[in-house]
DSSP file (Angstrom, degrees, kcal/mol; ACC not computed):
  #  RESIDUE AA STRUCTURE BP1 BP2  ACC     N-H-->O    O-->H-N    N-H-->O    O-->H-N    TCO  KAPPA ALPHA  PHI   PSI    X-CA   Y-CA   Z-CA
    1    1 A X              0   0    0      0, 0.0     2,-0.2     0, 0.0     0, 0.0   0.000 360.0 360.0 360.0 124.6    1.3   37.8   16.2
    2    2 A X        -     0   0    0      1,-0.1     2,-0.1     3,-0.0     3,-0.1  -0.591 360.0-112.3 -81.3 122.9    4.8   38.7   14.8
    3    3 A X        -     0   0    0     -2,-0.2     2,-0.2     1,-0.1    -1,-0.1  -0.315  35.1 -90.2 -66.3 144.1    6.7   35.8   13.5
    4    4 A X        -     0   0    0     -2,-0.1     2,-0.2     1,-0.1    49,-0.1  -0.387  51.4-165.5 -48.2 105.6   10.3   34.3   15.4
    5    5 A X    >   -     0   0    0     -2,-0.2     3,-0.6     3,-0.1    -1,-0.1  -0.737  26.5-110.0 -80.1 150.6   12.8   36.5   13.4
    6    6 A X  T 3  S+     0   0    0     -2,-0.2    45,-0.3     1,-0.2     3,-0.2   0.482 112.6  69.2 -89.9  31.0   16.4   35.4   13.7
    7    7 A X  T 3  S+     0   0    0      1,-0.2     3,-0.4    43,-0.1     4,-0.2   0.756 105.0  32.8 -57.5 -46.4   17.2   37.9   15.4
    8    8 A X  S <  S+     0   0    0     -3,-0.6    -1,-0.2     1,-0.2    -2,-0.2  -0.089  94.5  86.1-109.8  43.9   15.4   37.0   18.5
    9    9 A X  S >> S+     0   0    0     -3,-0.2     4,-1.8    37,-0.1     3,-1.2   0.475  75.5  71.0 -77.6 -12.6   15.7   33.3   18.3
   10   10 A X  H 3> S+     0   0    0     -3,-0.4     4,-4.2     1,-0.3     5,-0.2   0.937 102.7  48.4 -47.8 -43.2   19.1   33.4   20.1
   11   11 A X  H 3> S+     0   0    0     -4,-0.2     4,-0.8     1,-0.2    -1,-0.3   0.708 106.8  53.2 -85.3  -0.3   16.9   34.3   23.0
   12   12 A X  H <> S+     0   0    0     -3,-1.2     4,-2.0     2,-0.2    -1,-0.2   0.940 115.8  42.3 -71.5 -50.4   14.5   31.3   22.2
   13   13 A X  H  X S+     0   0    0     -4,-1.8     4,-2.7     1,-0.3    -2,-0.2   0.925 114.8  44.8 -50.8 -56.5   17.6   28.9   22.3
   14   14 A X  H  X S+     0   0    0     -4,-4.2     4,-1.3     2,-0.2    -1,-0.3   0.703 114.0  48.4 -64.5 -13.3   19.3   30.2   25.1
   15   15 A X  H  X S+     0   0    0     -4,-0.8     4,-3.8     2,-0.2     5,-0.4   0.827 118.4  46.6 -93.4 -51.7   15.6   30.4   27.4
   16   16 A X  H  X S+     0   0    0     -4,-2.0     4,-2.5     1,-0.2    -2,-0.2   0.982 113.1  53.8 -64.6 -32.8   15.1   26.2   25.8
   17   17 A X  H  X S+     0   0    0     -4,-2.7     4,-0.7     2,-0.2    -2,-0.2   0.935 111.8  40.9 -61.7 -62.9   18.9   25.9   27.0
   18   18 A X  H >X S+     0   0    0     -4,-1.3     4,-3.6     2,-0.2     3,-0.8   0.887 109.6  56.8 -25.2 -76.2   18.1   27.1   30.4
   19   19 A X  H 3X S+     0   0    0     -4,-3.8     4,-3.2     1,-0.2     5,-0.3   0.963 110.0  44.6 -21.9 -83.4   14.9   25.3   30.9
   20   20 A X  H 3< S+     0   0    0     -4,-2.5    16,-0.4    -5,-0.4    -1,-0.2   0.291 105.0  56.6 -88.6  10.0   16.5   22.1   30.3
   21   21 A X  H XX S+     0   0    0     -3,-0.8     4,-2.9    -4,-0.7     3,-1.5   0.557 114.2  49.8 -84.2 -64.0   19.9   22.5   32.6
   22   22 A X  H 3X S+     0   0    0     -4,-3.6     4,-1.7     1,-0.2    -2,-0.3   0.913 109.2  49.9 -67.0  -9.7   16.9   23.2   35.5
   23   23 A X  H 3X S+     0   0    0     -4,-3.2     4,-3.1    -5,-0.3    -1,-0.2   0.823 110.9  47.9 -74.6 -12.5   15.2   20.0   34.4
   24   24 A X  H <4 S+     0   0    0     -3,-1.5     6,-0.3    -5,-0.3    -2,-0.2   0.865 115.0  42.7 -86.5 -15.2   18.3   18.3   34.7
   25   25 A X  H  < S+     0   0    0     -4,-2.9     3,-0.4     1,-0.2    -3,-0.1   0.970 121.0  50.7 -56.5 -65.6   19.0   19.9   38.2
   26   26 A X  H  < S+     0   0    0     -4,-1.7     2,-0.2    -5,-0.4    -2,-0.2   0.566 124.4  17.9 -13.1 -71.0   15.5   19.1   38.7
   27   27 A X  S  < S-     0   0    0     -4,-3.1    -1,-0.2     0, 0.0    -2,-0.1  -0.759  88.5-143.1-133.8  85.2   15.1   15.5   37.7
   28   28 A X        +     0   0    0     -3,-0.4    -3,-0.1    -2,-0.2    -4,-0.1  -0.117  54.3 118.5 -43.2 128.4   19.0   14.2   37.8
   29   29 A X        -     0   0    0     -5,-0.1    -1,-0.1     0, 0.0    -5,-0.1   0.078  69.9-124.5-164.2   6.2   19.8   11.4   34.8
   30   30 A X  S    S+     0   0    0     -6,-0.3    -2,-0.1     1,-0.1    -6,-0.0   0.897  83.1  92.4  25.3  62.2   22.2   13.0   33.1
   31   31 A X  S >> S+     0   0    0     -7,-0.1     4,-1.8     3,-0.0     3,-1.3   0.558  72.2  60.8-139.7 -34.9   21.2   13.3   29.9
   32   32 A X  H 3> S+     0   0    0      1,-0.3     4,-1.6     2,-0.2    -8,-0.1   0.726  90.6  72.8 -65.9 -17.7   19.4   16.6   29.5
   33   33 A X  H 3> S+     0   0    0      2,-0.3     4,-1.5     3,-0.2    -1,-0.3   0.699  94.4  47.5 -89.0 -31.8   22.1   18.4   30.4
   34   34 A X  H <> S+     0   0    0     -3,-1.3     4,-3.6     1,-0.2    -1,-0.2   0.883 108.5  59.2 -82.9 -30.2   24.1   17.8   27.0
   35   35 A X  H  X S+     0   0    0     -4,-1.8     4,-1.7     1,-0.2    -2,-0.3   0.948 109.9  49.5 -59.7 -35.8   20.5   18.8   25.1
   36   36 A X  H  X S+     0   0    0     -4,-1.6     4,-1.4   -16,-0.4    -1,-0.2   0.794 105.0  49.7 -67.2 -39.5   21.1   22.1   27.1
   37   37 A X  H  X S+     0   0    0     -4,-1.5     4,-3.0     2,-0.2     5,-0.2   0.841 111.4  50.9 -62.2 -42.0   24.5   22.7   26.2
   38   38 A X  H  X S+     0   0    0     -4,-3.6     4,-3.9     2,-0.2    -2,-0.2   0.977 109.3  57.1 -44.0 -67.1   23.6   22.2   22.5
   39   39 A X  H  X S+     0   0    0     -4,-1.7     4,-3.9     1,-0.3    -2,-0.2   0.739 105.1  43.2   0.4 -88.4   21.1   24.5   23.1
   40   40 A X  H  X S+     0   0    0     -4,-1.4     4,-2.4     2,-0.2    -1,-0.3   0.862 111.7  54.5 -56.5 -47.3   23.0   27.2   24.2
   41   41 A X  H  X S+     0   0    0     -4,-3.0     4,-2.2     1,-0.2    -2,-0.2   0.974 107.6  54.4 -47.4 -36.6   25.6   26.8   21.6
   42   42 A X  H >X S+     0   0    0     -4,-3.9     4,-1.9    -5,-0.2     3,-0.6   0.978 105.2  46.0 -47.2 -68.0   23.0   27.0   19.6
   43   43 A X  H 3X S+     0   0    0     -4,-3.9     4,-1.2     1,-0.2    -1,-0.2   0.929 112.9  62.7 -37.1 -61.5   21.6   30.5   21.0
   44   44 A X  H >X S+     0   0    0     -4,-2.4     4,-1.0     1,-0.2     3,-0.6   0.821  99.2  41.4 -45.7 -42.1   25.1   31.4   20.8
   45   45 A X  H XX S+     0   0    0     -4,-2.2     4,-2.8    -3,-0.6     3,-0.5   0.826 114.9  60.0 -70.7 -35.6   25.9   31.2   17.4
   46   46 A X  H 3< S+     0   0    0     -4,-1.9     5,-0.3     1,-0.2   -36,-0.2   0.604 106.5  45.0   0.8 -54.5   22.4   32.8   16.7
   47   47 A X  H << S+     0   0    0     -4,-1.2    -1,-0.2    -3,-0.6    -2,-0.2   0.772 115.3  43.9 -98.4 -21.3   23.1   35.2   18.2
   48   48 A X  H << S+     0   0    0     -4,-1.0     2,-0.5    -3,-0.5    -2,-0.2   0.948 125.9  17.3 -83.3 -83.0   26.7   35.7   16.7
   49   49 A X  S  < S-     0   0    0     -4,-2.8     2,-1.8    -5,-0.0    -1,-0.2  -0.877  85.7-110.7-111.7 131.5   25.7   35.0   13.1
   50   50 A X        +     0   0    0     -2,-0.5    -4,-0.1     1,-0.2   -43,-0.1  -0.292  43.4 158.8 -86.1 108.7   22.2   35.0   11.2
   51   51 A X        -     0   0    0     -2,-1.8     4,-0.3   -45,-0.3    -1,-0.2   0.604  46.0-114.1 -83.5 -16.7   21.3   31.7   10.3
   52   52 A X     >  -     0   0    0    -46,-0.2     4,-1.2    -6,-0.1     3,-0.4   0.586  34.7 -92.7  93.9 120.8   17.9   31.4    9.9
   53   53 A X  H  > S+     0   0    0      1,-0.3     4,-4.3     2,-0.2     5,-0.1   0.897 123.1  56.5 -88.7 -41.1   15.8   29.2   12.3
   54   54 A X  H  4 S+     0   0    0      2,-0.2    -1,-0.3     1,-0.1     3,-0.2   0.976 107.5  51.1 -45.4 -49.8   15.9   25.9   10.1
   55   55 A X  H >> S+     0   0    0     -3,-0.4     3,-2.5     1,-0.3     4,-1.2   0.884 108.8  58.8 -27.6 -62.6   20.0   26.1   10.2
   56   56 A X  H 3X S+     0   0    0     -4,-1.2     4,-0.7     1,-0.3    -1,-0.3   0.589 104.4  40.7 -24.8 -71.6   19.3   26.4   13.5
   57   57 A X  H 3< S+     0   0    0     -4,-4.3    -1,-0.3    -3,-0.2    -2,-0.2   0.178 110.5  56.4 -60.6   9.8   17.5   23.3   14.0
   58   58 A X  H <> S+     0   0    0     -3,-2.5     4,-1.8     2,-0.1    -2,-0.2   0.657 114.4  43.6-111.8 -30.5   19.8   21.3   11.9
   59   59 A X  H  X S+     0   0    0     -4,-1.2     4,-2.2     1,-0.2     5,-0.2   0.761 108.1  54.4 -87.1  -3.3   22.6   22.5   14.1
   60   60 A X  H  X S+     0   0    0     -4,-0.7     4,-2.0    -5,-0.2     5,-0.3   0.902 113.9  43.2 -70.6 -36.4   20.9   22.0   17.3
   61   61 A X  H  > S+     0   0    0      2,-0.2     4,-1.2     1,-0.2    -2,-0.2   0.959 116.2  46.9 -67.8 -44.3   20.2   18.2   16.2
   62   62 A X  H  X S+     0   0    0     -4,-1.8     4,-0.7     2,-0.2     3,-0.2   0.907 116.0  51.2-111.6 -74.6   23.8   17.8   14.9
   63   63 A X  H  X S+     0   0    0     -4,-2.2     4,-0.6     1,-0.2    -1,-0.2   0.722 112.4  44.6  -1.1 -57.9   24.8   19.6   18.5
   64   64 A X  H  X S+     0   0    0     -4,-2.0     4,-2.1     2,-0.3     5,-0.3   0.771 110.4  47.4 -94.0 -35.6   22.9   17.5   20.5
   65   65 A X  H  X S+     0   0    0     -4,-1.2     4,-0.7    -5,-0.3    -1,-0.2   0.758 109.6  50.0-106.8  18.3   23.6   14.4   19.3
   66   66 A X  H  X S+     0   0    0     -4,-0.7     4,-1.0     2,-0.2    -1,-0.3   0.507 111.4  55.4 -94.0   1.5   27.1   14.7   19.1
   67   67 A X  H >X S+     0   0    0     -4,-0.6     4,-3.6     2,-0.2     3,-2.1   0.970 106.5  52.1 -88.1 -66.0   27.0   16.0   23.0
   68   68 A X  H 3X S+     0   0    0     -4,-2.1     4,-3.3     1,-0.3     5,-0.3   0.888 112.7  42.9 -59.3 -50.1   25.2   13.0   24.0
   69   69 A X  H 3X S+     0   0    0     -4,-0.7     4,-1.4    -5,-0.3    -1,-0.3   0.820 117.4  43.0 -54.3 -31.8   27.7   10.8   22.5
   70   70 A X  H <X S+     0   0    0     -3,-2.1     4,-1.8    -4,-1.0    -1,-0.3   0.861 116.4  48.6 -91.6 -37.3   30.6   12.4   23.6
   71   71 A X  H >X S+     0   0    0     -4,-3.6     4,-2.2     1,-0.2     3,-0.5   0.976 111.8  49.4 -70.6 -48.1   29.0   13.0   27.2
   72   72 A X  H 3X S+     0   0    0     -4,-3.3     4,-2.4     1,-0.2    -1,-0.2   0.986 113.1  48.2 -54.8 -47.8   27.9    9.0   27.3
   73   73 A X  H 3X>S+     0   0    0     -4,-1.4     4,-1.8    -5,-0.3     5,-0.6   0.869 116.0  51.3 -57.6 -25.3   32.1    8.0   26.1
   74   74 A X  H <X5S+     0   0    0     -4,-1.8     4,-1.8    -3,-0.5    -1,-0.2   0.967 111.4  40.5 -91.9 -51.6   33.0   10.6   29.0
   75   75 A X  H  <5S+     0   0    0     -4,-2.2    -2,-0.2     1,-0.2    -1,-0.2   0.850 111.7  57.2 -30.4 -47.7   31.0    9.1   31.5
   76   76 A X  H  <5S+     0   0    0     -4,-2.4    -1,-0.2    -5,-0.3    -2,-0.2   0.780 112.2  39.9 -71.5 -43.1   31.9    5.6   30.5
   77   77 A X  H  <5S+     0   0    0     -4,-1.8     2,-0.9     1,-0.3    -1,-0.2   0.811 126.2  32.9 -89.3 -22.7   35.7    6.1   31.0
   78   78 A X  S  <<S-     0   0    0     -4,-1.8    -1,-0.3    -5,-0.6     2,-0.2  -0.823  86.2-165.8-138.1 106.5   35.6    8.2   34.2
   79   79 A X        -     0   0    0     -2,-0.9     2,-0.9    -3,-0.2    -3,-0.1  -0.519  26.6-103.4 -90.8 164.5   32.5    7.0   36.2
   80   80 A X        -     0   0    0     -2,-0.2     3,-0.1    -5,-0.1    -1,-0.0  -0.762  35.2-138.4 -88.4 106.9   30.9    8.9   39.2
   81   81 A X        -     0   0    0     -2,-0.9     2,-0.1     1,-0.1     3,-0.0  -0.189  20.9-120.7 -43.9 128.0   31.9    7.3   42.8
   82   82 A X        -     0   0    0      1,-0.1     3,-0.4     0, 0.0    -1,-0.1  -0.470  14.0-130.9 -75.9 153.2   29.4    7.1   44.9
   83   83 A X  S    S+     0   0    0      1,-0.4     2,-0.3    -2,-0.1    -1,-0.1   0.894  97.0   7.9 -73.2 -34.5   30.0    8.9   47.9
   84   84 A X  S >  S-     0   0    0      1,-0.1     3,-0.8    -3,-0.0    -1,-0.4  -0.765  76.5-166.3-138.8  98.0   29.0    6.4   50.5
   85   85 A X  G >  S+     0   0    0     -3,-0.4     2,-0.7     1,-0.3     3,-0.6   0.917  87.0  44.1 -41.1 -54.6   28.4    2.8   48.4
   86   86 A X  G >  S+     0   0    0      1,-0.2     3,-0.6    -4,-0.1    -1,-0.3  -0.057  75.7 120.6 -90.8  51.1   26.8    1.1   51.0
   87   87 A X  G <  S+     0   0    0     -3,-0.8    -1,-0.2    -2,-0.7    -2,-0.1   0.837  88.7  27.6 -81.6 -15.0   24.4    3.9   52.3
   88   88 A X  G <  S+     0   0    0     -3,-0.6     2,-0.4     2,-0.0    -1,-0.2  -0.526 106.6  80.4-120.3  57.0   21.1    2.1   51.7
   89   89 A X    <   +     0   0    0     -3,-0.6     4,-0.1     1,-0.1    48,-0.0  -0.896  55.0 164.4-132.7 136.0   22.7   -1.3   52.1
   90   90 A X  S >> S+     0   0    0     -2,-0.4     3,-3.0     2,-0.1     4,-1.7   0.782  72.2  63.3-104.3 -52.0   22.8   -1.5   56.3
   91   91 A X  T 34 S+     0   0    0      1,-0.4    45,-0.2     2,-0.2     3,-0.2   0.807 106.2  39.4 -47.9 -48.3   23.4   -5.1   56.2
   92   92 A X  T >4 S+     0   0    0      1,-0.2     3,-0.8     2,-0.2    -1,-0.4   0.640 103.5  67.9 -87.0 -16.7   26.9   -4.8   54.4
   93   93 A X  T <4 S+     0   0    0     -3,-3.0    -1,-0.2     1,-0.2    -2,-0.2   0.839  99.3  59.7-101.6 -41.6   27.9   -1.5   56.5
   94   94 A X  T >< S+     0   0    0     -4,-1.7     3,-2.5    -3,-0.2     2,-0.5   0.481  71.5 140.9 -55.3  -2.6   27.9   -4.4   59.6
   95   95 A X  T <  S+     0   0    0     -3,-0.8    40,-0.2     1,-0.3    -3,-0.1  -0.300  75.1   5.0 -58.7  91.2   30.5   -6.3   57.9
   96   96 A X  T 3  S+     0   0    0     38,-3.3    -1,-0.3    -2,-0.5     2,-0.2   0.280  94.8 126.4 108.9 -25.8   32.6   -7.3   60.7
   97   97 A X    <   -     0   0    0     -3,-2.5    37,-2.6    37,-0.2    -1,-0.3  -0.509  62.0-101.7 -88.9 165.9   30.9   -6.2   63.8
   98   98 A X  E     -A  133   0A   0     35,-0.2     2,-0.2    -2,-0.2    35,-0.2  -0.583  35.4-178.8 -77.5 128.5   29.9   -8.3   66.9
   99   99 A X  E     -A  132   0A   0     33,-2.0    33,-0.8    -2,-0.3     2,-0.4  -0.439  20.1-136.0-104.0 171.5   26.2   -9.4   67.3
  100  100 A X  E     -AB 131 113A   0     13,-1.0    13,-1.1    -2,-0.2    31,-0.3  -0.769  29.1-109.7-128.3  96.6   24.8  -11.6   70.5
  101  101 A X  E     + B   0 112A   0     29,-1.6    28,-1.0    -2,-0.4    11,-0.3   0.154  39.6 173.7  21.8 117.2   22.5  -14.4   69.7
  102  102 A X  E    S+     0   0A   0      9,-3.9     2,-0.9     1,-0.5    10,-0.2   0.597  73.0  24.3-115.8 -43.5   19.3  -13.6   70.9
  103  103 A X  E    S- B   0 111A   0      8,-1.7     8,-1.1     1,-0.1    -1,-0.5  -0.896 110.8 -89.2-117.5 124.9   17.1  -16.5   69.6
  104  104 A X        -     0   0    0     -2,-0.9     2,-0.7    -3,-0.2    23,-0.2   0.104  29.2-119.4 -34.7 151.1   19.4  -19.7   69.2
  105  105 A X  B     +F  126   0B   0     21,-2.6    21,-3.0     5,-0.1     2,-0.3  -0.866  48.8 167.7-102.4 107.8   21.1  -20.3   65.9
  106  106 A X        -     0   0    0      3,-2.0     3,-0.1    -2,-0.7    18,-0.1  -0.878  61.0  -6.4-136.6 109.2   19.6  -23.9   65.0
  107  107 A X  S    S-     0   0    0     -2,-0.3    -1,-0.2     1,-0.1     3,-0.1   0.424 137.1 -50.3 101.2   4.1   19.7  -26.1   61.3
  108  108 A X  S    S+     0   0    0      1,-0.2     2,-0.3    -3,-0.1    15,-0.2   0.789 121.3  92.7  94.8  12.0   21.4  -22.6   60.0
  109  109 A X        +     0   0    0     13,-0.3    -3,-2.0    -3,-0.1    13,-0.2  -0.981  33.9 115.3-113.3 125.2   18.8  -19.8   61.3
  110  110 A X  E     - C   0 121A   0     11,-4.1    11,-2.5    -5,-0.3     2,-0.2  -0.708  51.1 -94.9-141.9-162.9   18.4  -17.8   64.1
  111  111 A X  E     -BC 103 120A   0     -8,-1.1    -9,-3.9     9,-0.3    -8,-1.7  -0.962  27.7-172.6-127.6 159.6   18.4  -14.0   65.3
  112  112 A X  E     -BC 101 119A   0      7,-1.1     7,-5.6   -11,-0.3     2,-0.3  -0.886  21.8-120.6-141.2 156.4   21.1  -11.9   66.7
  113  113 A X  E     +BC 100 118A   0    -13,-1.1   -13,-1.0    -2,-0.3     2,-0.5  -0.982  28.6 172.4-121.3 134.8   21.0   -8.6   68.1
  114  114 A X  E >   - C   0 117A   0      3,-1.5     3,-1.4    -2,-0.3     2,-0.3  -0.978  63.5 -25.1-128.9  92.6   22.9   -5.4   67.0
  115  115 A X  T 3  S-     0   0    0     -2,-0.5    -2,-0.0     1,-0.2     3,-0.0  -0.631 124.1 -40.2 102.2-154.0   22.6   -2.1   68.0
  116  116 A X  T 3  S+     0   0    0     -2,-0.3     2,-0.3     2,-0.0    -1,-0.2   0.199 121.0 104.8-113.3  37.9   19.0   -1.8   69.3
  117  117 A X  E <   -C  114   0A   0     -3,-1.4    -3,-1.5     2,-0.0     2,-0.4  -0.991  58.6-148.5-122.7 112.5   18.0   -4.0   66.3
  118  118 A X  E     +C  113   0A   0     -2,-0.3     2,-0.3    -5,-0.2    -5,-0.2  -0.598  25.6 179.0 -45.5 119.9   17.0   -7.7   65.9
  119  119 A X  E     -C  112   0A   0     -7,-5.6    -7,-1.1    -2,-0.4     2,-0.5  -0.828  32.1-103.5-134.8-172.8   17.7   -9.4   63.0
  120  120 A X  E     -Cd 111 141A   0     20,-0.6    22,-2.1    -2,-0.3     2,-0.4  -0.781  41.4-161.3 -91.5 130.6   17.5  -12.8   61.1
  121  121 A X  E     -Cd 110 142A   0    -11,-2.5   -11,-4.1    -2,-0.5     2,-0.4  -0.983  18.1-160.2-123.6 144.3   20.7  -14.6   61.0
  122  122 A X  E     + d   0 143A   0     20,-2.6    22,-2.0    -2,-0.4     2,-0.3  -0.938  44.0  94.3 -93.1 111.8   22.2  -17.4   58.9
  123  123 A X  S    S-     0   0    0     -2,-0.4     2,-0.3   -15,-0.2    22,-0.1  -0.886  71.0 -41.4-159.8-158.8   25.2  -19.4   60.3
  124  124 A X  S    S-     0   0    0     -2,-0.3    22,-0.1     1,-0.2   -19,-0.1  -0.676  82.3 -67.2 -89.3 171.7   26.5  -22.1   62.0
  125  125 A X        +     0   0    0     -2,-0.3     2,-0.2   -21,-0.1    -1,-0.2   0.035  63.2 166.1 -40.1 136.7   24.7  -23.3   65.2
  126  126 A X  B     -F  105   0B   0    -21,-3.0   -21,-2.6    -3,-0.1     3,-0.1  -0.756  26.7-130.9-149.5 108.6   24.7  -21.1   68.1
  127  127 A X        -     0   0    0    -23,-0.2     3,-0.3    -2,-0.2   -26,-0.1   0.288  42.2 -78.3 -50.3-174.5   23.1  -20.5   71.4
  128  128 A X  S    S+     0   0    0      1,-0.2     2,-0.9   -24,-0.1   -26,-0.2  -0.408 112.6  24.2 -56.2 134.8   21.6  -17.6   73.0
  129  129 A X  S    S+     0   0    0    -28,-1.0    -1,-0.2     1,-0.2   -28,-0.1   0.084  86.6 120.4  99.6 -53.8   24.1  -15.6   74.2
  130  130 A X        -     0   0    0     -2,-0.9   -29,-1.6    -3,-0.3    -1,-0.2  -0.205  60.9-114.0 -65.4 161.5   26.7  -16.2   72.4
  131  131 A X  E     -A  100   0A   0    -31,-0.3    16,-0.5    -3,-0.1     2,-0.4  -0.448  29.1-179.4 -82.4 140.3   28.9  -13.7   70.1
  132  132 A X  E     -AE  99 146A   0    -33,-0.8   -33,-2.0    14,-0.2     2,-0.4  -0.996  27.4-129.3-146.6 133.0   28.9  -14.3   66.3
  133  133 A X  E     -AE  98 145A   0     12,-2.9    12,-0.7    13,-0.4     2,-0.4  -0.889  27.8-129.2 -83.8 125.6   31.0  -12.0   63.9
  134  134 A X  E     + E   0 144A   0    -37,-2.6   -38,-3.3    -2,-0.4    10,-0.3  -0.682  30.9 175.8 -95.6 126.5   28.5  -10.7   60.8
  135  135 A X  E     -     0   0A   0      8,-2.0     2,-0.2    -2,-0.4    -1,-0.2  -0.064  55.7 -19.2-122.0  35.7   30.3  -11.5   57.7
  136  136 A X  E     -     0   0A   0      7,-0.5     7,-1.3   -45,-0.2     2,-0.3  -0.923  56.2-118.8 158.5 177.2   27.6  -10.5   55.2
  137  137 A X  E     - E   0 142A   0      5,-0.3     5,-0.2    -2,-0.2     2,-0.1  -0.996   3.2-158.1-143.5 149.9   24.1   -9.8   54.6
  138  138 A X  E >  S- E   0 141A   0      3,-3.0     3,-0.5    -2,-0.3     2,-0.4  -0.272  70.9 -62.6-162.9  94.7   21.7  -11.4   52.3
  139  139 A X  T 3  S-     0   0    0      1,-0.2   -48,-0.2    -2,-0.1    -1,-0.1  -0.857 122.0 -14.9  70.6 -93.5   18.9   -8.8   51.8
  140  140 A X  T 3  S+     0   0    0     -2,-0.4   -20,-0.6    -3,-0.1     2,-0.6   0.539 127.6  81.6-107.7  -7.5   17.5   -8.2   55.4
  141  141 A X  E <  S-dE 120 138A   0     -3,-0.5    -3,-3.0   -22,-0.1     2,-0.4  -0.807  73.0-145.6-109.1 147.6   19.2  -11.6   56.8
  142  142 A X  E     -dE 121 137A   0    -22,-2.1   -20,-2.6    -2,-0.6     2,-0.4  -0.669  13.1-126.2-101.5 150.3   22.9  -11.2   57.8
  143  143 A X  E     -d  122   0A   0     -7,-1.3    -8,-2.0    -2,-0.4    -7,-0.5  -0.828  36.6-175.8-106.6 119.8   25.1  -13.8   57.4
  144  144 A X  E     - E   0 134A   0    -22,-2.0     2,-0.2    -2,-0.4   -10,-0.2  -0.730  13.0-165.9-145.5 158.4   27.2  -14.6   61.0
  145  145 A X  E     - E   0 133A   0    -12,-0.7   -12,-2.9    -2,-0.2   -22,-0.1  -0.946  34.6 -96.3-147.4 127.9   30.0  -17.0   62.4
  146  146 A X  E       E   0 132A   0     -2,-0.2   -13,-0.4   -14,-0.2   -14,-0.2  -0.094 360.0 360.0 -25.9 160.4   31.1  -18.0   66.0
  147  147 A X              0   0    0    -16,-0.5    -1,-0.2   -15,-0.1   -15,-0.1   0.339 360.0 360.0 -74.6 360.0   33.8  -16.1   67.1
C-alpha cells in the first residue's frame, strides 16, 4: 500500500472537508460546518504549497479552532430568527381568539371549544355557552377571560 504523499493529501483534506459540510446538512447543529471550512482551507493550501502532512494537521487544529470561535462570536451577535416562533406552540398561536364554553368554567377550570378542538381552560367562572377571549396557554391548558 503506497503511503499519503503530500501531494495527494490536498485531496484527502478537501474529500474530509466535504464529508463533514454533508454531515452538517445532514445532522443541522452548526458546528461541523466550521471543521469543514478548516478542512478545506486546509486542502487548499496543500494543495498550493507542500507542507508535509504533520503541518497539515497542526494547521487544520489551529483552523478549526479558530473557525469555531469566530463562528460561535458570529452567531452570538447576529442570532438566527426563527421563521415562525410559535409553530409547535398552538396554544400561544390562539392568543386573542374567541372560544365558547363548552363544559362550565367553575373554581377556575373548565373546557372551551376552538376550532373543532376541546380544550382545558383556566379562568374566571363561566357558563356553557358563553364566549371567553384566550389570553395565554399553559402547556396544553389555555388561559381564558369573559368577554
Amino acid at each position: 500500500m503506497q503511503e499519503l504523499s503530500s501531494l495527494d493529501s490536498h485531496w484527502a483534506w478537501l474529500a474530509i472537508g466535504l464529508f463533514l459540510a454533508a454531515a452538517e446538512m445532514a445532522v443541522p447543529g452548526v458546528f461541523l460546518i466550521w471543521l469543514a471550512g478548516a478542512a478545506i482551507i486546509t486542502g487548499i493550501l496543500a494543495w498550493l504549497v507542500p507542507l508535509g502532512l504533520p503541518l497539515e494537521i497542526v494547521i487544520f487544529g489551529v483552523l478549526a479552532i479558530v473557525a469555531v470561535f469566530l463562528g460561535r462570536r458570529y452567531l452570538r451577535d447576529n442570532p438566527v430568527a426563527e421563521a415562525d416562533p410559535k409553530m409547535n406552540r398552538r396554544g400561544a398561536r390562539l392568543v386573542g381568539e374567541v372560544a365558547i364554553v363548552s363544559q362550565p368554567i367553575e373554581a377556575g377550570s373548565g373546557k372551551v371549544h376552538y376550532g373543532d378542538s376541546e380544550w382545558l381552560a383556566k379562568g374566571a367562572d363561566a357558563p356553557a355557552g358563553a364566549r371567553v377571549r384566550i389570553t395565554g396557554s399553559d402547556g396544553a391548558v389555555l388561559l381564558v377571560e369573559p368577554i
